[in-house]
C-alpha positions, -999 to +999 in steps of 0.1 A: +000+000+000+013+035-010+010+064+019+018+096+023+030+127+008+066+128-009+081+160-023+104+150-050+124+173-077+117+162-114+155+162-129+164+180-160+153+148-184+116+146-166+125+116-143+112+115-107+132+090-081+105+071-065+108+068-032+130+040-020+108+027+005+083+018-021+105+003-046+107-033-032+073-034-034+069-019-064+099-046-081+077-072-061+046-063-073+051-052-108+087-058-118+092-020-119+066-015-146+039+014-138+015+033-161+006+068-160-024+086-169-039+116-166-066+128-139-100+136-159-114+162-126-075+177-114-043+186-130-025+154-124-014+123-129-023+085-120+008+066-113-002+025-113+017-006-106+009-025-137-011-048-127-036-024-107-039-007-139-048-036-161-076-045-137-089-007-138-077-007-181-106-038-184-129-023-167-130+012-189-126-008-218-152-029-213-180+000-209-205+008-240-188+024-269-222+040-277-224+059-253-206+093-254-194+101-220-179+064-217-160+066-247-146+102-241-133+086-209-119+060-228-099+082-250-088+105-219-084+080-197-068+045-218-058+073-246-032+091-224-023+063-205+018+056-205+042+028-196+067+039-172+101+018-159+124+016-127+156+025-141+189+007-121+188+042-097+149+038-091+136+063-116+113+068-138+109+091-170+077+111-171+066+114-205+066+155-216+029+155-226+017+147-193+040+166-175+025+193-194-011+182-189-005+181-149+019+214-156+044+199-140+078+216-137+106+206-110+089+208-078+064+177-075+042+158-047+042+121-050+008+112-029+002+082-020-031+066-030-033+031-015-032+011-045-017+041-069+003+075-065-005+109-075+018+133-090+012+166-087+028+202-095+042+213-057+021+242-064-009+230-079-010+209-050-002+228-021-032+256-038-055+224-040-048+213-003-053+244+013-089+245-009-100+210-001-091+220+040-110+250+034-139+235+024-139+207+045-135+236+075-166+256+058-188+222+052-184+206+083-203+179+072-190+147+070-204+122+041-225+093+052-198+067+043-175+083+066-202+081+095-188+049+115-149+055+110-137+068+141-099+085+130 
């Protein structure tokens, strides 16, 4: 499982060092082999082991063609979606078009997801944080699902 947030600098080539204490799992799990795609609601990127993005890949493909709003997510969603590799030093190259997409620079956040990272711009993130904690402050409502956790 993937937790937390990472701040990590994007060198001058586009690759991001994934942090080492996910890369034995991530060599476990996928041989080193993720997918990127881009985030349809926010600017940024889905970051998969492979095999969690197969499972979610059959799943989009597999909705009705006919219908328009399923097949635009198929060509945003399976359309953009990249292969990405562990290099020997526990990089990986982040293709230029969705760097631009997520308008991602140097400064990045790697969050943590559970089954899948995000990678955000530092400052498109730190702006969408502070919204999402303003909201949450304003709202103070808590969503039904969220009823019987106790945090």
């Amino acid at each position: 499982m993937f937790r937390g947030n990472n701040p990590i600098n994007l060198d001058t080539k586009g690759r991001m060092a994934i942090p080492a204490r996910y890369r034995d799992a991530l060599m476990a799990q996928c041989n080193g082999c993720l997918v990127a795609t881009i985030d349809i609601q926010d600017k940024c990127l889905f970051i998969y082991p492979l095999p969690e993005w197969e499972k979610i890949e059959a799943q989009i493909s597999a909705l009705p063609t006919f219908n328009p709003s399923t097949r635009r997510l198929q060509r945003l969603l399976i359309g953009h979606a990249r292969e990405l590799e562990l290099d020997g030093a526990g990089r990986v190259l982040i293709p230029p078009e969705l760097r631009a997409f997520a308008e991602i620079d140097k400064k990045t956040m790697l969050v943590g997801q559970g089954r899948r990272f995000e990678l955000w711009d530092l400052d498109n993130w730190n702006g969408q944080r502070d919204s999402w904690l303003e909201e949450a402050a304003n709202e103070l409502a808590i969503p039904d699902e969220m009823q019987s956790l106790s945090l």
